[in-house]
RODO-2510 file (C-alpha; in nm, 4 decimals, decimal comma):
residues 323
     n   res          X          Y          Z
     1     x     0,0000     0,0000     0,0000
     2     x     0,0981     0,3627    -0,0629
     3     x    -0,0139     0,6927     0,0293
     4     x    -0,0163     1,0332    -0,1223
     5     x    -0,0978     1,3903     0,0762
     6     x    -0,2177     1,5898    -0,2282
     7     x     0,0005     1,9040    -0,2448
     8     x    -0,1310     2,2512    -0,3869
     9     x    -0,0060     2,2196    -0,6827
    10     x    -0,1913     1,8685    -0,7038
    11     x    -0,5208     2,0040    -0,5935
    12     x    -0,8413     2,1192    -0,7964
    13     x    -0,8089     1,8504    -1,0097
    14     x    -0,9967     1,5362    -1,1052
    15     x    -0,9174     1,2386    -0,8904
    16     x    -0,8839     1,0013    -1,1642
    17     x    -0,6705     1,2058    -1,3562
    18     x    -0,4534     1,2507    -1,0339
    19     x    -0,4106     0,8638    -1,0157
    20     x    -0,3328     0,8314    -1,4248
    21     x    -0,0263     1,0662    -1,3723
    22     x     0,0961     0,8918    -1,0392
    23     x     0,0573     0,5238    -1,1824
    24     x     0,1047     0,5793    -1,5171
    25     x     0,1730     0,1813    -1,5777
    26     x    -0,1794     0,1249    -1,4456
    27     x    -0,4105     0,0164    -1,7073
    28     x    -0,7165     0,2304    -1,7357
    29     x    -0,9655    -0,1047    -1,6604
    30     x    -0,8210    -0,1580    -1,3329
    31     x    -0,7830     0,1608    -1,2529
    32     x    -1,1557     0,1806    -1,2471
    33     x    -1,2173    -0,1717    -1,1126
    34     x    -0,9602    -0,0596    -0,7963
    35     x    -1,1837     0,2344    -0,7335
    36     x    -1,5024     0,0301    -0,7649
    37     x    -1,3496    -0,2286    -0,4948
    38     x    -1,2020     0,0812    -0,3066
    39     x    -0,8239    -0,0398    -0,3247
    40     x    -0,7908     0,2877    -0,4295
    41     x    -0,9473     0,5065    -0,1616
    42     x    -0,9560     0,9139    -0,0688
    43     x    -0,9302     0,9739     0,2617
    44     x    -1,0105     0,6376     0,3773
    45     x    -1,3369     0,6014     0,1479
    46     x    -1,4469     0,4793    -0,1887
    47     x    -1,4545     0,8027    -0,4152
    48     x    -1,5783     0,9035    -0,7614
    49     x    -1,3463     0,9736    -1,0299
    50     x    -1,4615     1,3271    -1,1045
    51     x    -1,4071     1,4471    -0,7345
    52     x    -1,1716     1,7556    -0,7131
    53     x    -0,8889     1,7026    -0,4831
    54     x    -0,8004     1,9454    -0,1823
    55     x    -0,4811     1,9943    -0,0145
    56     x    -0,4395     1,8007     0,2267
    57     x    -0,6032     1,5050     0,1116
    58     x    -0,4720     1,1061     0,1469
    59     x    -0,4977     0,8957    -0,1334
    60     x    -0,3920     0,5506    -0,0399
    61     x    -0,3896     0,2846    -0,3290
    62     x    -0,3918    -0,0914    -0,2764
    63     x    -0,2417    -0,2186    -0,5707
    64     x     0,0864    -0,4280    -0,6596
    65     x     0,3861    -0,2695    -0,6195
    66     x     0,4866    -0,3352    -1,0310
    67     x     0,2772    -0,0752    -1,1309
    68     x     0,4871     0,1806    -0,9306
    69     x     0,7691     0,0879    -1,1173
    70     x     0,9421     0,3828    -1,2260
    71     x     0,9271     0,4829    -1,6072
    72     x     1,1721     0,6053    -1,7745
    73     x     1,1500     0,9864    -1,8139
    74     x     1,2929     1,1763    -2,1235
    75     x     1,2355     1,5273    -2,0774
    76     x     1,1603     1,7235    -2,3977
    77     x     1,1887     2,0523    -2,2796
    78     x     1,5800     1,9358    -2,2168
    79     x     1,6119     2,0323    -2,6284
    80     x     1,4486     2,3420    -2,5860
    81     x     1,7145     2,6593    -2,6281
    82     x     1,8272     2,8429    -2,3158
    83     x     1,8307     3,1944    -2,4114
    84     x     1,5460     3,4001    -2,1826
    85     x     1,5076     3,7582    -2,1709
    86     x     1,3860     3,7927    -1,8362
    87     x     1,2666     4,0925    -1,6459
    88     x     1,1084     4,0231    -1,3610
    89     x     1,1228     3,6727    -1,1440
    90     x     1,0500     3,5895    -0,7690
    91     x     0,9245     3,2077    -0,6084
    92     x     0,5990     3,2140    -0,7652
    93     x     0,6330     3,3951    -1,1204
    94     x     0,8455     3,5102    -1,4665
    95     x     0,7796     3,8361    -1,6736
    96     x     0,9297     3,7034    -1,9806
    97     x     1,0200     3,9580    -2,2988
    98     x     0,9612     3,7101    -2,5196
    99     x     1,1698     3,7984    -2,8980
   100     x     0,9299     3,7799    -3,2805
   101     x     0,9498     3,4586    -3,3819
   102     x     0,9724     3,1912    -3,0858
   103     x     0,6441     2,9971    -3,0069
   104     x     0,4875     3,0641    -2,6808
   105     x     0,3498     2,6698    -2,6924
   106     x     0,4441     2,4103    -2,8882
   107     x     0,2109     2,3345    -3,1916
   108     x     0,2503     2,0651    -3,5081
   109     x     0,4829     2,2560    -3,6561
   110     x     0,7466     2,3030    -3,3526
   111     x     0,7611     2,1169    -3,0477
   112     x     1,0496     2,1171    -2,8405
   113     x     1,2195     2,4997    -2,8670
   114     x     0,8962     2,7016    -2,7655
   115     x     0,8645     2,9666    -2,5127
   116     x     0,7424     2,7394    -2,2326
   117     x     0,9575     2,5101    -2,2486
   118     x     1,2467     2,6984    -2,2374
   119     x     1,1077     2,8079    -1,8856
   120     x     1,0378     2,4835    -1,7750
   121     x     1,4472     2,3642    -1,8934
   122     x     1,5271     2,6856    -1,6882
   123     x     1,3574     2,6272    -1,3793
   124     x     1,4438     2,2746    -1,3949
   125     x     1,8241     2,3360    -1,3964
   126     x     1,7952     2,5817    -1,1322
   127     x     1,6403     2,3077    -0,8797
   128     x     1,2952     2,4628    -0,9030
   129     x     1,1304     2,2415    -1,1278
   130     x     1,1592     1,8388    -1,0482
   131     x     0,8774     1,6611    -1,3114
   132     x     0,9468     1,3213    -1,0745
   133     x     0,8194     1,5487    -0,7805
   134     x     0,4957     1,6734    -0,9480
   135     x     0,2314     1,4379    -0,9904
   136     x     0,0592     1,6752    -1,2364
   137     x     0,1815     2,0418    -1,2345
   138     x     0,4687     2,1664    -1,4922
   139     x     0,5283     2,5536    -1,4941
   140     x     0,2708     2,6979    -1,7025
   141     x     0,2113     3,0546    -1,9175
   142     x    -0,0933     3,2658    -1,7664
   143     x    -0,0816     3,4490    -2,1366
   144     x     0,0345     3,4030    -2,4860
   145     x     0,1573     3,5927    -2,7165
   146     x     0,1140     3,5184    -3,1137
   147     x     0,4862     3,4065    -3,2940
   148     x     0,5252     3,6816    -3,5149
   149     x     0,4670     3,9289    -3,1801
   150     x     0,6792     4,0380    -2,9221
   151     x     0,6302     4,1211    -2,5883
   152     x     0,5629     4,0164    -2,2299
   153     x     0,4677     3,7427    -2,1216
   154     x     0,3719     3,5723    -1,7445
   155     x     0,4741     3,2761    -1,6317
   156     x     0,3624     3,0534    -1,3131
   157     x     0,6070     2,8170    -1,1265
   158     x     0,3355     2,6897    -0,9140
   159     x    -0,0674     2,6157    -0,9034
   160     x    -0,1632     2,8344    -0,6754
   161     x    -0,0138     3,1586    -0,9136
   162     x    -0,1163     3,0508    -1,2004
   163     x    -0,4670     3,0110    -1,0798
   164     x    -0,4595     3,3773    -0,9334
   165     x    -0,3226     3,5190    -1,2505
   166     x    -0,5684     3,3752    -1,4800
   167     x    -0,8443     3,5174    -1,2354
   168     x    -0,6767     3,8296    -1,2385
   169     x    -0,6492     3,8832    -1,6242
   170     x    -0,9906     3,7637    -1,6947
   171     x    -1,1512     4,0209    -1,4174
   172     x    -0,8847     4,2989    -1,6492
   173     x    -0,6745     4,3263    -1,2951
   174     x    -0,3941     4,2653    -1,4779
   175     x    -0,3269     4,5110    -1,7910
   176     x    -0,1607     4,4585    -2,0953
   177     x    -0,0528     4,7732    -2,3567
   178     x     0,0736     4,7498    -2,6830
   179     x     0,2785     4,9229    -2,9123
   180     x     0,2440     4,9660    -3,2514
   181     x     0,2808     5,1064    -3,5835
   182     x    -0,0220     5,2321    -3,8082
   183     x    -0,0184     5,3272    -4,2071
   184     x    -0,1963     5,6251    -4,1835
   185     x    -0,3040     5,8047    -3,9092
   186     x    -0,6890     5,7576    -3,7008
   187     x    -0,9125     6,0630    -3,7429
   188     x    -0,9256     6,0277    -3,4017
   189     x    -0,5879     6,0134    -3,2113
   190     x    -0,7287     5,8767    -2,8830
   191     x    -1,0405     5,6951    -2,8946
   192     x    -1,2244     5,3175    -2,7732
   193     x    -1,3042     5,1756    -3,0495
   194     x    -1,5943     4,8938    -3,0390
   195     x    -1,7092     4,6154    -3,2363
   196     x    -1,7463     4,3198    -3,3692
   197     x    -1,5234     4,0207    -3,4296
   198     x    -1,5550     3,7064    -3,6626
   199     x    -1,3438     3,3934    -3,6757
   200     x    -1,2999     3,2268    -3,9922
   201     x    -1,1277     2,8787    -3,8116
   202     x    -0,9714     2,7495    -4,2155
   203     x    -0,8347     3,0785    -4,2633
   204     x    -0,6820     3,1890    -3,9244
   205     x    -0,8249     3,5035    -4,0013
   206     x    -1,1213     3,7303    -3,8316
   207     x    -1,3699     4,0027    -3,9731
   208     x    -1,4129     4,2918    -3,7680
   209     x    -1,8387     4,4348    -3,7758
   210     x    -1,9743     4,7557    -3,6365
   211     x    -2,3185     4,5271    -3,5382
   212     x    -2,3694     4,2086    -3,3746
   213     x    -2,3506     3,8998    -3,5844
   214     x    -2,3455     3,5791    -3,5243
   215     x    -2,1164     3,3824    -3,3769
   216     x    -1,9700     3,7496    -3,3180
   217     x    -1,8124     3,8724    -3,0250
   218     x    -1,7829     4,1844    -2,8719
   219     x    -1,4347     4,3747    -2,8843
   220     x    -1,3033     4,7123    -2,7258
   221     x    -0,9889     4,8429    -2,8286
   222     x    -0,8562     5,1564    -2,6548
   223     x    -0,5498     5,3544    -2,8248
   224     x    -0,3819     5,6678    -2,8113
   225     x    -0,1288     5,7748    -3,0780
   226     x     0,1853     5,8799    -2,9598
   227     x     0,3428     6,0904    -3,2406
   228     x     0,3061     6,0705    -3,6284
   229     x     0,5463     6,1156    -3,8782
   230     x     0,6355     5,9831    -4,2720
   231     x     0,2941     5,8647    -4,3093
   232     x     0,2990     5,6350    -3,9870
   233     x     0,1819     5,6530    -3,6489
   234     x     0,3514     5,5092    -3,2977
   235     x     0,0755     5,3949    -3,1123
   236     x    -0,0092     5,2492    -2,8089
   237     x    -0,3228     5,0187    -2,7347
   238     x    -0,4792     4,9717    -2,3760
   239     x    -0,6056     4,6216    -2,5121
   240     x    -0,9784     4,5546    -2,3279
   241     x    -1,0556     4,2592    -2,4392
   242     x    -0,8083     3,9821    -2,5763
   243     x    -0,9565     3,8271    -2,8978
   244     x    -0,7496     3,6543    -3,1562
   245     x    -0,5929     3,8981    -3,4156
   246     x    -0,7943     4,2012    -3,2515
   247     x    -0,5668     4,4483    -3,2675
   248     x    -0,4205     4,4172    -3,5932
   249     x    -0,7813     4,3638    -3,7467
   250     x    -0,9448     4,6370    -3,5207
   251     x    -0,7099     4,8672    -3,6908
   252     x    -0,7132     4,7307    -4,0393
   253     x    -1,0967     4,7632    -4,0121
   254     x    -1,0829     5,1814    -4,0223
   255     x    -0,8407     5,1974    -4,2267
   256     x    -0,4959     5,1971    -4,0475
   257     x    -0,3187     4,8477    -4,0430
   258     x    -0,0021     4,7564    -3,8861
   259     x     0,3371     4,8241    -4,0345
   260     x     0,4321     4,4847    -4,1369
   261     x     0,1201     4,2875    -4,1383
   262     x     0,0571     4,0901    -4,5078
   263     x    -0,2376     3,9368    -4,3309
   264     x    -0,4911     4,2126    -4,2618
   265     x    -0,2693     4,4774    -4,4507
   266     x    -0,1267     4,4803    -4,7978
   267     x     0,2300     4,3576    -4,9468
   268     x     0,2028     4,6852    -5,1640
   269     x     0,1397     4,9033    -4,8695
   270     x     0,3704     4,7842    -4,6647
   271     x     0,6806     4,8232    -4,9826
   272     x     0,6224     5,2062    -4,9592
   273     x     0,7559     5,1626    -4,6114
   274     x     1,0479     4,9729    -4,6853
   275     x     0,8892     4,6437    -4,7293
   276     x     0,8559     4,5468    -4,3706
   277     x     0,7441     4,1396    -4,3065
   278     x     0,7443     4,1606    -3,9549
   279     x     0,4325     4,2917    -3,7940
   280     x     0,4891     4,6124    -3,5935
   281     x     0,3375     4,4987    -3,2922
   282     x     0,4498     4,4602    -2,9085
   283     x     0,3096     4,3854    -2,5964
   284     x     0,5285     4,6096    -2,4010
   285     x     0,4113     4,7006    -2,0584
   286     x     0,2096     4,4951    -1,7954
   287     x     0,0344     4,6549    -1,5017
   288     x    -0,0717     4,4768    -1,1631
   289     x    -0,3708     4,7042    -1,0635
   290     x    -0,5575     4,4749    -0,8183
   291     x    -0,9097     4,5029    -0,6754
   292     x    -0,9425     4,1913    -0,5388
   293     x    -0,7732     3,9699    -0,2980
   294     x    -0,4838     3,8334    -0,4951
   295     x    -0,3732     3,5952    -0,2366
   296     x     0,0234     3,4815    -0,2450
   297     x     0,0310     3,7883    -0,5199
   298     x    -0,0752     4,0617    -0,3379
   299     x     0,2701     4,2038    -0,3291
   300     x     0,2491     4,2080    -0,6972
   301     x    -0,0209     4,5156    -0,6859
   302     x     0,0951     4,8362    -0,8208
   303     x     0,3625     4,6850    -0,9731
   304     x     0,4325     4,7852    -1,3998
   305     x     0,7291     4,5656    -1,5451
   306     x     0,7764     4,7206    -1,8953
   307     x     1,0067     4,6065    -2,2116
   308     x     1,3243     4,7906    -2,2762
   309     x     1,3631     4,7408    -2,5783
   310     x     1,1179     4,7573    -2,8393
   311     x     1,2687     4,6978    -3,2088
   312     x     1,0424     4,9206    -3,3649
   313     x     1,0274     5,2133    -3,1168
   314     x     1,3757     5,3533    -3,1647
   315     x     1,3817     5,2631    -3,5759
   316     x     1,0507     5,4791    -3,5778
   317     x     1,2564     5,8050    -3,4089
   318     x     1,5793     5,7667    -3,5989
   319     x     1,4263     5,6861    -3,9226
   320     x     1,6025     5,3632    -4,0187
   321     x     1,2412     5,2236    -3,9993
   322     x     1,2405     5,3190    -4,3804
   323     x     1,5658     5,1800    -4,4890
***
């Protein structure tokens, strides 16, 4: 027999997914004949599979010592690069500056080298991270950040944060501003724009309406435009709600795409300004404006971590953004 204290970063999760990750030599048809016959028990009682664990809990499991037999762990995020830009890190988070180009997850295309696990190789060869350890957490991102973006992003070394920073973004408690670059200038240069916004799932590309439709959801952009010269415009966004593409397709919609963007702009606008395939666009500078209890993070509150270096930004004032 063996027994398990659930941790917190083991808790608020199902109790048969909990036992999958601890025995992962147990077949599934025994698993749920052992919790039918209670040889696998929480806290001392038979248990259905969809109950959320708590800290503090026992799990105690009858079963044959064989299927406790260790596997053999290969750890992909091992491959993953090493360079990090990092800007802010205590015991329970990263503010990552996270360079055009790298994957904040993996996806089909790219697995190993992403964003995320890069933090997780990091963490693990500082002594923070041990996968054997965790029955089920691995150091997570609270946000993401498209590839061909830039900008900061959060990351959670434990549960608990993670589960208070989702929260917090969600209820806006934590804000998010952009930088970018528009063609042309807004009739308006500070304004909240509204709308509507479209996904088209084959194309990877959204539709921006001025009235309901449906399937449609709602969108608020806020911006104010910083200075304006050769036909462009340094802008930053206040971004109020977070749907796919918004900003780059909020902007394209009156008129004004991004510097850089083929997808919602034009190749042949874009050539007048030096032919620019990168996407002037950058999440540079996250504010911790709590309102609500924020638990282990409460010492985050008032707190702005902002990028350095934005490529864009200094090319716009110097005007090697043309050449």
């Amino acid at each position: 027999m063996k027994t398990f204290t659930i941790g917190t970063n083991d808790a608020d999760q199902r109790f048969d997914k909990f036992i999958t990750k601890t025995v992962p030599r147990l077949p599934q048809s025994l698993l749920y004949k052992y919790l039918r016959t209670k040889r696998i028990k929480l806290n001392g009682k038979k248990a259905e599979i969809s109950t959320r664990l708590k800290a503090g809990d026992i799990v105690e499991m009858y079963i044959n010592d064989e299927f406790f037999a260790p596997v053999e762990e290969r750890y992909s995020f091992l491959s993953a690069g090493k360079q990090l830009d990092i800007l802010y890190e205590d015991e329970n988070i990263l503010l990552l500056d996270k360079k055009v180009g790298l994957l904040s997850h993996p996806d089909e295309g790219e697995y190993n080298d992403t964003l995320i696990t890069r933090v997780q190789r990091y963490l693990y060869e500082k002594g923070e991270y041990d996968p054997k350890a965790e029955h089920s957490f691995a150091p997570a991102l609270a946000n993401r950040i498209d590839r061909n973006t830039g900008g900061i992003v959060i990351a959670a070394k434990n549960a608990e944060s993670l589960r208070i920073l989702n929260e917090k973004i969600r209820d806006r408690e934590i804000r998010k501003f952009y930088l970018c670059i528009l063609i042309g200038t807004p009739k308006k240069k500070e304004d909240t724009m509204t709308g509507y916004i479209v996904k088209d799932e084959k194309k990877n590309k959204v539709t921006v309406f001025s009235s309901p439709q449906p399937n449609g959801r709602s969108i608020r952009t806020k911006y104010k435009v910083l200075d304006s010269k050769y036909g462009l415009s340094l802008t930053e966004v206040d971004l109020l709600t977070g749907r796919t593409h918004q900003i780059r397709a909020h902007f394209a919609s009156i008129g004004c795409p991004l510097l850089g963007d083929g997808k919602y702009g034009t190749n042949e606008q874009n050539k007048k300004f030096g032919g620019y395939k990168k996407q002037c666009l950058y999440s540079y500078k996250t504010v911790f404006s709590f309102t609500t209890d924020a638990g282990i993070l409460n010492y985050l509150n008032g707190k702005t971590v902002t990028a350095p270096d934005v490529w864009f930004r200094t090319a716009f004032y110097d005007g090697t953004l043309l050449k």
